[in-house]
Structure formats: structure tokens, C-alpha cells
SEDREN-763219 format. One line per 8 residues: number of its first residue (from 0); their letters; for each residue z, y, x of N, C-alpha, C. Coordinates in steps of 0.02 Angstrom, whole numbers, plus 32768, in hexadecimal, padded with zeros to 4 digits. Each point is the difference from the previous one (the first is absolute). Last residue first. Example, Ala and Ser with C-alpha at 12.3 -4.5 7.8 and 13.67 -1.06 7.14 Angstrom:
2
1> sa> 8162 7F90 8282 8003 803B 802A 8025 8037 7FD9 | 7FFC 7EE2 800F 8000 803B 7FD3 8000 803C 802D
//
This chain:
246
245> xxxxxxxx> 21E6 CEEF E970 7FD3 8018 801D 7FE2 8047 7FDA | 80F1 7F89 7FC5 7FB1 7FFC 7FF7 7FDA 8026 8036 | 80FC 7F85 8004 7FDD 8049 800D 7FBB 7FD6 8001 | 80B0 7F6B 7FFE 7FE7 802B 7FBB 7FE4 8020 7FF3 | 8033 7F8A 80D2 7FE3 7FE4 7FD4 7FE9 802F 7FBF | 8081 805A 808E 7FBB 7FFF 8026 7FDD 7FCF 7FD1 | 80E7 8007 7FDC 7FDA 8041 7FEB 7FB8 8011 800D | 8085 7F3D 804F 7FFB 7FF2 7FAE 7FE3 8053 7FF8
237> xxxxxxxx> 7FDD 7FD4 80F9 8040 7FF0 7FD4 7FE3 8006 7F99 | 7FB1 7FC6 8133 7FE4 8009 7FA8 802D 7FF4 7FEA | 7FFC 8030 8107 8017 7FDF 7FC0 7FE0 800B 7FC5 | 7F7E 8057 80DD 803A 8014 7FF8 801E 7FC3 7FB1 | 7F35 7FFA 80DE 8005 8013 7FC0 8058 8012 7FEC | 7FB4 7F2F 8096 7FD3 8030 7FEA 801A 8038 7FDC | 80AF 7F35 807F 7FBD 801C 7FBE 7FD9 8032 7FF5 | 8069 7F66 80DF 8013 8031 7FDF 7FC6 8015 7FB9
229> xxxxxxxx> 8087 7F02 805F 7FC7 8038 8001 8004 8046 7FEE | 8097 7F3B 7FEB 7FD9 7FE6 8037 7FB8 8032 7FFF | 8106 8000 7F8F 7FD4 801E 7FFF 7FCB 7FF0 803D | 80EF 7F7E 7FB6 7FE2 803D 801F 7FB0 8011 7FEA | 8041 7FB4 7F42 800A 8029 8039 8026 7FD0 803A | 7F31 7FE8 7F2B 8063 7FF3 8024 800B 8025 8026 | 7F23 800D 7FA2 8038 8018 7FE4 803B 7FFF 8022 | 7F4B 7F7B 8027 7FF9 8027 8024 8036 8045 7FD4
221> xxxxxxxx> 7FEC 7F23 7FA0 8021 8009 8053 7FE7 8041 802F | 7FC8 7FD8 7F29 803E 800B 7FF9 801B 8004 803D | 7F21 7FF7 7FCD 800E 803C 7FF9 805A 8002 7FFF | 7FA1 7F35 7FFD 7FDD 8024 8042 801D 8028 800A | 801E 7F95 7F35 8032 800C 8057 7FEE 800D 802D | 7F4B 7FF5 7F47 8060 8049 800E 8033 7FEB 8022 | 7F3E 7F85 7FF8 7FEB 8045 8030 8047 8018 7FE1 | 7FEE 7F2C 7FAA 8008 8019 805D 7FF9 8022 802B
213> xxxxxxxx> 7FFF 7FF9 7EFF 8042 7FFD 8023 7FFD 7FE5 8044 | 7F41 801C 7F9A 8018 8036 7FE0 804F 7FFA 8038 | 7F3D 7F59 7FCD 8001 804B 8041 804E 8022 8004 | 7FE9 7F55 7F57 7FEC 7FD2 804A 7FF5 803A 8042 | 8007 804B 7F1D 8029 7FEE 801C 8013 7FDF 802F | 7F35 801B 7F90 8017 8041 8026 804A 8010 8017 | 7F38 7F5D 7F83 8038 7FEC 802B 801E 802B 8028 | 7F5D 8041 7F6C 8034 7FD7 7FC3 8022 7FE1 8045
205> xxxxxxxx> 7F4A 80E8 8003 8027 7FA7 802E 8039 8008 7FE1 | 7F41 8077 7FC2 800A 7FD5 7FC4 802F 7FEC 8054 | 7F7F 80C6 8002 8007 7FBF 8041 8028 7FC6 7FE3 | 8007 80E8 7F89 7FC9 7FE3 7FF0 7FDA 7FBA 8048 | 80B6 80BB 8030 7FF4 7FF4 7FB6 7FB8 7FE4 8009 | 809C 7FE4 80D7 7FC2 8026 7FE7 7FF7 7FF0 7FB5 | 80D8 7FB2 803B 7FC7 7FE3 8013 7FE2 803B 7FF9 | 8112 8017 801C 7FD5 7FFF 7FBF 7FBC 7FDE 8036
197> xxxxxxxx> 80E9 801A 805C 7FF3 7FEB 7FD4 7FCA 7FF2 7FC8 | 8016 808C 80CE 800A 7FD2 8003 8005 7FA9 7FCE | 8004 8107 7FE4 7FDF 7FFB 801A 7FEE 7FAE 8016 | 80BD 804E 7FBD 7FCD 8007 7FC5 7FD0 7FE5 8019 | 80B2 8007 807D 8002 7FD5 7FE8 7FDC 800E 7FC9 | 7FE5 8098 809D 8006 7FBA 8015 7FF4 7FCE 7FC6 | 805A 80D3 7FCC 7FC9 7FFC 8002 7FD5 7FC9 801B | 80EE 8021 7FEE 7FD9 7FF0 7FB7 7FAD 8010 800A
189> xxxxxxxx> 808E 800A 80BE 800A 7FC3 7FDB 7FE3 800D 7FD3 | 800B 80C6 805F 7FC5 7FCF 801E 8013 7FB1 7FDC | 808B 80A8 7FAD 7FB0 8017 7FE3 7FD1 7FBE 803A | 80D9 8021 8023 8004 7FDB 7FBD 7FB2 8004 8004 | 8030 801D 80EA 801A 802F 7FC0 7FF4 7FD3 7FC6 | 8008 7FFB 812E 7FD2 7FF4 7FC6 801B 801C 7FAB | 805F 7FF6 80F7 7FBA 8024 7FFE 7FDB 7FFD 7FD4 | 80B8 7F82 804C 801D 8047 7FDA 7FD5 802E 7FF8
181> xxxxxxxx> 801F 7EDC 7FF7 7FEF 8040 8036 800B 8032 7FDD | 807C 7F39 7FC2 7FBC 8015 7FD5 800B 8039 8043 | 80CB 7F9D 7FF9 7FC1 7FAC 8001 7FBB 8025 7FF7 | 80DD 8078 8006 7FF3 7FFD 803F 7FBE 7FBB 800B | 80A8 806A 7F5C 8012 7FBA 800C 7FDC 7FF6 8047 | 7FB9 80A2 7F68 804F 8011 801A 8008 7FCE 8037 | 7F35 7FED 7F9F 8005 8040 8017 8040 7FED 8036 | 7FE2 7F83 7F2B 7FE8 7FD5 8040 7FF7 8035 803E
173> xxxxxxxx> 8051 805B 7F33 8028 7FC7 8029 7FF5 7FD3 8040 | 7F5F 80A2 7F87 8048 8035 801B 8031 7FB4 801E | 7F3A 7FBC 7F90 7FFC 8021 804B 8031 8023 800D | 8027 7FAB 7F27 7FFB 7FC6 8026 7FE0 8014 804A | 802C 809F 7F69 8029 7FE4 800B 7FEF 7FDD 802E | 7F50 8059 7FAD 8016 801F 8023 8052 7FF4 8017 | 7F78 7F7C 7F57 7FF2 8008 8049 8028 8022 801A | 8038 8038 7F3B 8020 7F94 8015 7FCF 7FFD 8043
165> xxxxxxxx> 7FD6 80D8 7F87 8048 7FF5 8023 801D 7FBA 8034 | 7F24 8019 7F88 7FFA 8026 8035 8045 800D 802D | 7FE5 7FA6 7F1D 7FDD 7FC4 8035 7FFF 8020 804C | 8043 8080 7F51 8037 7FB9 7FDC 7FDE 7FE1 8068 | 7F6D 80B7 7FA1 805E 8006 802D 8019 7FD0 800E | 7F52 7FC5 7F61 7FD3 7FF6 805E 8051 8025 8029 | 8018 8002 7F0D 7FE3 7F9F 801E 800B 8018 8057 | 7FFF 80C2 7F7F 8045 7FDB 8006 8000 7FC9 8016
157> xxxxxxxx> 7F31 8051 7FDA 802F 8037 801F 803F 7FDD 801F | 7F77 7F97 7F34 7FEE 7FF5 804C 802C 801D 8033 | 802C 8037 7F25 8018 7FC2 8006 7FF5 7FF5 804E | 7FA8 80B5 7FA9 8055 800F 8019 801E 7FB4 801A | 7EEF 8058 8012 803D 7FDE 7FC4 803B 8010 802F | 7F38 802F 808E 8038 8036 7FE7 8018 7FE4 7FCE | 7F3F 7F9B 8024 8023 7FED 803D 8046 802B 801A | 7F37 7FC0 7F32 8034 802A 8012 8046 8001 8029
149> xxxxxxxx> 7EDD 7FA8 8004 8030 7FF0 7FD4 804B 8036 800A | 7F12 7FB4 806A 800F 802F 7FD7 8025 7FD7 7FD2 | 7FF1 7FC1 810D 7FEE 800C 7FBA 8010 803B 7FC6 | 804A 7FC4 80EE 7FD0 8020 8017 7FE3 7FFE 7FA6 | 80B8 7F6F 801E 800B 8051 8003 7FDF 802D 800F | 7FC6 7F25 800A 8009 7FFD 7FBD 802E 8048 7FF5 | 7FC2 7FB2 80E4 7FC5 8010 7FCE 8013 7FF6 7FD0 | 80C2 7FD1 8079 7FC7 804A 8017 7FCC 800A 7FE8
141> xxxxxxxx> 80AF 7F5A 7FB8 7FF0 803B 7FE8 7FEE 8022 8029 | 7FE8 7F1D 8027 7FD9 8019 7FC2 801E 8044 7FF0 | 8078 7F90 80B2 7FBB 800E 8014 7FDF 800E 7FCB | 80D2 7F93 7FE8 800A 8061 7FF4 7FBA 8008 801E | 803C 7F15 7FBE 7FCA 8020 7FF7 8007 8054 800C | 80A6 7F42 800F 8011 8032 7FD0 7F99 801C 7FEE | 8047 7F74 80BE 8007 7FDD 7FD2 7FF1 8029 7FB3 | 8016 8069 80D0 7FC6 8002 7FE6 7FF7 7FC8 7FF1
133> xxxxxxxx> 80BE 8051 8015 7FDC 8039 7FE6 7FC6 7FEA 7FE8 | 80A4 7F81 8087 8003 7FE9 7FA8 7FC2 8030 7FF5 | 801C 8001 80DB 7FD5 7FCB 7FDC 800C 7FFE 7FC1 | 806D 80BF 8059 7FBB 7FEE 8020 7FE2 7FD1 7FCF | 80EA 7FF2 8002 7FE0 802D 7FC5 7FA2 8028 8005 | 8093 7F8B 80AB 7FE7 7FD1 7FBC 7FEA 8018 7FBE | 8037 8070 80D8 7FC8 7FCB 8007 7FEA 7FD0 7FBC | 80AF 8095 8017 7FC7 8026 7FF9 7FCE 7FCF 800F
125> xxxxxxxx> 80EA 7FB5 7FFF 7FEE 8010 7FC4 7FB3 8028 7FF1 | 8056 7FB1 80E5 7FF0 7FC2 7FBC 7FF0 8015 7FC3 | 8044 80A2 8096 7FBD 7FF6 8003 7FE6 7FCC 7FD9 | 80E3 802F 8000 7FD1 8036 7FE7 7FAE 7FE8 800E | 80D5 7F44 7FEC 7FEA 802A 801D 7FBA 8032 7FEF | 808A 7F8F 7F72 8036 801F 8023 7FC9 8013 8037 | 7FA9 7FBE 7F03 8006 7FF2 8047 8012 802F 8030 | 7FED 800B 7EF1 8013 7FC2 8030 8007 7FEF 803B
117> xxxxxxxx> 7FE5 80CD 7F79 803F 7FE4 8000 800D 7FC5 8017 | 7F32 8077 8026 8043 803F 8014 803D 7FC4 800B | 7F3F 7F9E 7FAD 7FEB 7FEE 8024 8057 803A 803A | 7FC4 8015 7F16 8017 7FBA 8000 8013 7FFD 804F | 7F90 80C4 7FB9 8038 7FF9 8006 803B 7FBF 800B | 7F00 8018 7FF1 802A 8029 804E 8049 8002 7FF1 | 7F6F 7FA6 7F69 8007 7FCF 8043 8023 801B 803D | 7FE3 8071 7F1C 8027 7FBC 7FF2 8020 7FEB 8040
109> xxxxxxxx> 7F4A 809F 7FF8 8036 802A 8019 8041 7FB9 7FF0 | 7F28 7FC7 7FDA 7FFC 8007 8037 8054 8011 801E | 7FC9 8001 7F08 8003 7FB2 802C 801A 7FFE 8039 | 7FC8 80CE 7FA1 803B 7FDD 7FF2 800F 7FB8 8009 | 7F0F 8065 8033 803F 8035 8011 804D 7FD3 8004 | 7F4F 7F9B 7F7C 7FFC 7FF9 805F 802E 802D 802A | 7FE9 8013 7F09 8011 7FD0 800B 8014 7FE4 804E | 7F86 80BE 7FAB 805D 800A 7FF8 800B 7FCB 801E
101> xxxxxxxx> 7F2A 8014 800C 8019 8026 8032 804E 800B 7FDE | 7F84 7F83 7F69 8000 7FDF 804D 8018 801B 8031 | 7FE5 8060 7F24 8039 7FD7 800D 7FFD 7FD5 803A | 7F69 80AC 7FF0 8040 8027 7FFD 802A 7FB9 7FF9 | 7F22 7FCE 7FE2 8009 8029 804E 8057 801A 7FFF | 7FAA 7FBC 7F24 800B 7FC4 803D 8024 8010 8052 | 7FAC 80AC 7F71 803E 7FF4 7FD6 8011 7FC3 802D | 7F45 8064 802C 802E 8019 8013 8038 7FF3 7FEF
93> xxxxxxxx> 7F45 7F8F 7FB1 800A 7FFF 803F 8039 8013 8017 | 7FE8 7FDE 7EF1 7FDB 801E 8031 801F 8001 8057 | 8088 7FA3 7F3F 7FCA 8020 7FD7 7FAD 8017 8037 | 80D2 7F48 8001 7FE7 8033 8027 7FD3 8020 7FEF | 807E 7F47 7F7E 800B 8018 803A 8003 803C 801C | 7F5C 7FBA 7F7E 8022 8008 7FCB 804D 800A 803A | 7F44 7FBB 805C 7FFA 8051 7FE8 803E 7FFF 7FC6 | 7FFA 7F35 805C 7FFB 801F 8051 7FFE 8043 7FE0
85> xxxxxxxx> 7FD9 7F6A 7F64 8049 7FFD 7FFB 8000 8023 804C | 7F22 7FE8 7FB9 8020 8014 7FC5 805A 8015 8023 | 7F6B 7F81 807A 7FF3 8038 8014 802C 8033 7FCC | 8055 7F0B 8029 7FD4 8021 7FEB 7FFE 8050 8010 | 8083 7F44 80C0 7FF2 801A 7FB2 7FBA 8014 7FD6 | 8036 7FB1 80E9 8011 7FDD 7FC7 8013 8024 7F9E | 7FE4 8055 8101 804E 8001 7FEA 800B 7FD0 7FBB | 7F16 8031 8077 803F 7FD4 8013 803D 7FF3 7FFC
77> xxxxxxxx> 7F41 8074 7F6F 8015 7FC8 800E 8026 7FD6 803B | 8016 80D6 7FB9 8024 7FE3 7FDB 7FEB 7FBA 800E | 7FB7 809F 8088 8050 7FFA 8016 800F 7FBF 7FCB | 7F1B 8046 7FF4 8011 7FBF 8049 8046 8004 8004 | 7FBA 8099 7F68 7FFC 7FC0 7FD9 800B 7FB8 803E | 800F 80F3 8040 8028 7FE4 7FDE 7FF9 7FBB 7FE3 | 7F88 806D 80E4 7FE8 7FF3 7FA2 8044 7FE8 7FF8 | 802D 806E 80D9 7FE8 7FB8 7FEE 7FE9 800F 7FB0
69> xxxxxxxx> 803F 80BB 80AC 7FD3 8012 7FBA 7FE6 7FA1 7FF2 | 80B6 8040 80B6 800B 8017 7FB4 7FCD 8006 7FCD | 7FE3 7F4D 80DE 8014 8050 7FFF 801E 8016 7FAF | 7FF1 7F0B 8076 7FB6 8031 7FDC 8008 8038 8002 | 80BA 7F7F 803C 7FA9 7FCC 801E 7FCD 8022 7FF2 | 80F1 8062 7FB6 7FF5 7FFD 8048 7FAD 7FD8 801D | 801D 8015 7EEF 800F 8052 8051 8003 7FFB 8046 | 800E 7F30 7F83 7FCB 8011 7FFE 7FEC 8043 8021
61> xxxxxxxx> 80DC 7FA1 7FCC 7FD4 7FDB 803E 7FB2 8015 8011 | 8094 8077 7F66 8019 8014 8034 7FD3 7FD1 802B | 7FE3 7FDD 7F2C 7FDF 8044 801C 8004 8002 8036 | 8068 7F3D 7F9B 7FC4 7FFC 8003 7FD2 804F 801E | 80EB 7FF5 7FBC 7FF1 7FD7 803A 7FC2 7FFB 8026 | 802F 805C 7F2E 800A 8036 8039 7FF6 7FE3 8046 | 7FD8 7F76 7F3B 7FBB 8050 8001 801A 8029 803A | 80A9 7F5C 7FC8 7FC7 7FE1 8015 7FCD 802D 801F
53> xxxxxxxx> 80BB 805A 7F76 7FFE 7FED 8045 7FD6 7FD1 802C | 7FE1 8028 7F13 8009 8035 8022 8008 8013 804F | 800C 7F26 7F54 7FCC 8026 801E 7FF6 8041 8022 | 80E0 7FB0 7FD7 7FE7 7FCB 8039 7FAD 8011 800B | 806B 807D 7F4A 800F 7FFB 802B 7FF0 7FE9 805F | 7FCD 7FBD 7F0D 7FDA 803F 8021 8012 802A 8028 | 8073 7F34 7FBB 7FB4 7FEF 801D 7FDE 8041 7FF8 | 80DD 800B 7FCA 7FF2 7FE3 8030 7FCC 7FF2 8015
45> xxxxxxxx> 8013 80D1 7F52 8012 7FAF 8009 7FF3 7FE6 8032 | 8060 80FB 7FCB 7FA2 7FCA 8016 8021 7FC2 7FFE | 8087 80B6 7F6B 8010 7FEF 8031 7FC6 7FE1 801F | 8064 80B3 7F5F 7FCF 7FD2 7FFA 8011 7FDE 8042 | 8096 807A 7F1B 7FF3 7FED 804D 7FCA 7FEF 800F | 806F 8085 7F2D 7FE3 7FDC 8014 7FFB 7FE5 804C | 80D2 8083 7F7B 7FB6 8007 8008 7FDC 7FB6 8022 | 80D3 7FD4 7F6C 7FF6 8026 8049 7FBE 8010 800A
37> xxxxxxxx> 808B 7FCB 7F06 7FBF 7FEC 802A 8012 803A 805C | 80E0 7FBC 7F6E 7FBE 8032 7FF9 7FDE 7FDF 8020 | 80B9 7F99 7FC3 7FBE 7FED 7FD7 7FD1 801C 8005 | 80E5 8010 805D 7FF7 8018 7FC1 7FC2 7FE4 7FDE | 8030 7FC8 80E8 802E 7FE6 7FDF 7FF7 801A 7F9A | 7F34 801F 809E 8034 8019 7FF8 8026 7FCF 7FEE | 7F10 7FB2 803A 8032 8039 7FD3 8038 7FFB 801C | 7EF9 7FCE 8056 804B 7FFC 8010 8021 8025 7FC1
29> xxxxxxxx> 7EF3 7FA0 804E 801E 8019 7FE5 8061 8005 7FF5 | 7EEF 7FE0 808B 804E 7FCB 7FF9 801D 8041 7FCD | 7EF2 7FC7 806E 803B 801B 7FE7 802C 7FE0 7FE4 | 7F26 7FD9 80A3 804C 7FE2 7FDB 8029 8032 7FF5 | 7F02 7FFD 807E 802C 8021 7FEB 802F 7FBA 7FCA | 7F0B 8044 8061 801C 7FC7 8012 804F 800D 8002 | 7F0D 804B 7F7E 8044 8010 803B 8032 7FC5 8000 | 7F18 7FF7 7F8C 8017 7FD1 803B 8035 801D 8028
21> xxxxxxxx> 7F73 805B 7F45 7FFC 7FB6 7FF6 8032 7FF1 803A | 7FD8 80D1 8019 801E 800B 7FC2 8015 7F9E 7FE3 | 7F73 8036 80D9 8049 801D 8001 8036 7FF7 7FAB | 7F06 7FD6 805B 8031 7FCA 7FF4 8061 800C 7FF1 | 7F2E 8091 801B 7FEE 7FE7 7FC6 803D 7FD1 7FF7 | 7FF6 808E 80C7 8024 8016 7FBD 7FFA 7FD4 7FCB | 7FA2 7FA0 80C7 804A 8000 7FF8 8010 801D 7FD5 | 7F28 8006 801C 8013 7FC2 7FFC 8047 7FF3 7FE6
13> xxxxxxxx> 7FA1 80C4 8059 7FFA 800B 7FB9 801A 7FA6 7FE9 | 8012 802F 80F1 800C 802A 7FC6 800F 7FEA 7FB1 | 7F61 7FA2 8086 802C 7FD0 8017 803C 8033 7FCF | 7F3F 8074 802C 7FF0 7FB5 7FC8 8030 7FDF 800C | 8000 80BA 8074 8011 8020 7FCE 7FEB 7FB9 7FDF | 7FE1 7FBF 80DC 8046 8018 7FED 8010 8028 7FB0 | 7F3C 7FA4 8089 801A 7FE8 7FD2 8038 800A 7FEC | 7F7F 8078 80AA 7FCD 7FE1 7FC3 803D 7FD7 7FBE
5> xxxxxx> 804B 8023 80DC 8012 8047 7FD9 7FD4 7FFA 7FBB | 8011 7F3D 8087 803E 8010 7FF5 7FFF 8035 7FCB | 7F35 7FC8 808A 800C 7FE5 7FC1 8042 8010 7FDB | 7FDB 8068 80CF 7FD2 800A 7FC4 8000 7FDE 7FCC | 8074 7FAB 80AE 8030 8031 7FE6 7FD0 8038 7FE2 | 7FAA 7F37 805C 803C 7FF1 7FD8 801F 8040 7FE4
//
């Protein structure tokens, strides 16, 4: 699959520029003035290229996690239902995909951690649920889709993944304080866990991986709580240990 993928990717390409000039998918609007002046132009996507867009993202993200980052595109577009044409016209090439899925999952994710801050009075309630939303969210597709070539330094991203790194690290500082989360562990082991945990072996296609998924992370939740029913190996993993390259 992912020989064929690379085989067909500059033909899927060229597919999309051809369609681009016939087929943006655009509405311009025009505005004047009380005087009559013309206002520069606007463009805006139209709803249904819209709704295709987010499909293709939908459609990556399920696939990144069942297959790894090199799925053939044309398998993204056909399950997201589209044409291969309107998937490149979209996404000109891999990396370009790769980059809106890893925004998308980022800011989704970081959505769930904060929802999760303002709704529920108790701390651990709020980390536990932001557990299972996570990997409602799919955050298991960005460890091999950040192992890709694509530009994992954008400003956009950067700011995505802080955004997401703060709203954890809240939500263990509270559950911390409060005396519900042991004191031996660090932001960095939650997010690794819960990566880890969330995704299949790339290429083990399991389409029922949710049926796993959320009974091993309470697994991992109850051994979180505190008191503390063991001692851990090793020293915390904090968000810097994550970042630090080898």
C-alpha cells in the first residue's frame, strides 16, 4: 500500500492542478460604500467545499492512526468520498495534508482539555475525561505523522501544540494540588501514555480499536490516582524531555 501511494501521488497531483482553474471552489461578494465606492474584492469557499475539506481531514486522521502516515492518498479521498481531483486541489501534496491533520488533532484535542478545566469541579474528573475525549480526538496519529516530512516548526503548529501543552499541564497541576494524581509523575508521562495507548501498530488495519482503547486508559487512570499503590522506575517525564532530540 504505501508503494503504491508514492507510485501515484505525482498522478493524483497533476490531477488536481488540472482541476483547479475549472473547479475553485470560491464566491465572491462585492460591497460599496454609502458613496458608491467599489470595496476591494472578497473570496470566501463555498459550503460544500468546505464540508469537502473537512471530510479529507476526517478521513486522514482515521486512516493515519490504522495505517501509518504514508496511506496512498487516493484511499484518503476515497473514503472521505471524494474525488482524487478535489483531495489535491485541497492539498496539493502529502505534507500539506499532514500539516492540516496535525493542526486539526492538536486543537481539537486542546478543545477537550479545556472544556473538560471548565466543566467538572472535581480535578481528576476533569483529567480522566480529557483522557477519553483525547482519544476520541485521535491525538495517537500525531506520533507517526510527526516522525514525517513535513514542517513541524510552522508558527501555526508551534502555537497549536503550547496552546495544548498549557491545558494539560493545568489540568495535572489541579488534579496535583487537590491531592487526586500521585506526585511521581509529570505532564510528559500522561502524554506519553496516552499516545502510546491510543494508536494500533500501523498497518494491523484494527477498525475496532476503541473497544481497547478506553479500557486500557483507565487502566492507566487508576493507576494515576493517588494514593500511589507502587513505586515507579526511573524519574518523571516533563514537557522538556519530550522535546529534547536525541
Amino acid at each position: 500500500m504505501k508503494n503504491e501511494g508514492r507510485r501515484n501521488d505525482q498522478r493524483r497531483r497533476d490531477e488536481g492542478r488540472k482541476s483547479r482553474k475549472a473547479g475553485v471552489a470560491v464566491v465572491d461578494t462585492v460591497t460599496r460604500t454609502a458613496t458608491g465606492a467599489v470595496r476591494p474584492r472578497t473570496t470566501r469557499p463555498r459550503a460544500d467545499a468546505l464540508r469537502n475539506r473537512e471530510r479529507i481531514v476526517t478521513a486522514a486522521r482515521e486512516m493515519f492512526v490504522e495505517f501509518g502516515p504514508d496511506v496512498p492518498l487516493d484511499e484518503v479521498a476515497r473514503r472521505a468520498g471524494v474525488g482524487n481531483a478535489t483531495l489535491y486541489r485541497n492539498f496539493p501534496d502529502r505534507a500539506a495534508l499532514t500539516h492540516e491533520v496535525v493542526l486539526s488533532v492538536t486543537s481539537r484535542t486542546t478543545d477537550r482539555a479545556e472544556e473538560a478545566t471548565a466543566e467538572e469541579a472535581d480535578p481528576f474528573a476533569a483529567l480522566s475525561r480529557f483522557v477519553h475525549a483525547a482519544a476520541d480526538e485521535r491525538i495517537g496519529a500525531l506520533c507517526p505523522m510527526l516522525s514525517g516530512s513535513f514542517d513541524k516548526n510552522h508558527p501555526e503548529l508551534l502555537a497549536e501544540r503550547r496552546r495544548l501543552e498549557e491545558a494539560v499541564e493545568g489540568l495535572v497541576a489541579r488534579a496535583m494540588s487537590a491531592g487526586r494524581l500521585r506526585t511521581d509523575i509529570a505532564v510528559g508521562d500522561v502524554l506519553v501514555a496516552l499516545s502510546q495507548l491510543t494508536r494500533p501498530l500501523p498497518g494491523t488495519g484494527c477498525l475496532d480499536i476503541d473497544r481497547f482503547t478506553h479500557r486500557h486508559l483507565q487502566l492507566l487512570l487508576d493507576g494515576l490516582e493517588a494514593p500511589a499503590r507502587s513505586q515507579l522506575p526511573g524519574t518523571a517525564a516533563t514537557l522538556e524531555d519530550l522535546r529534547r532530540r536525541p
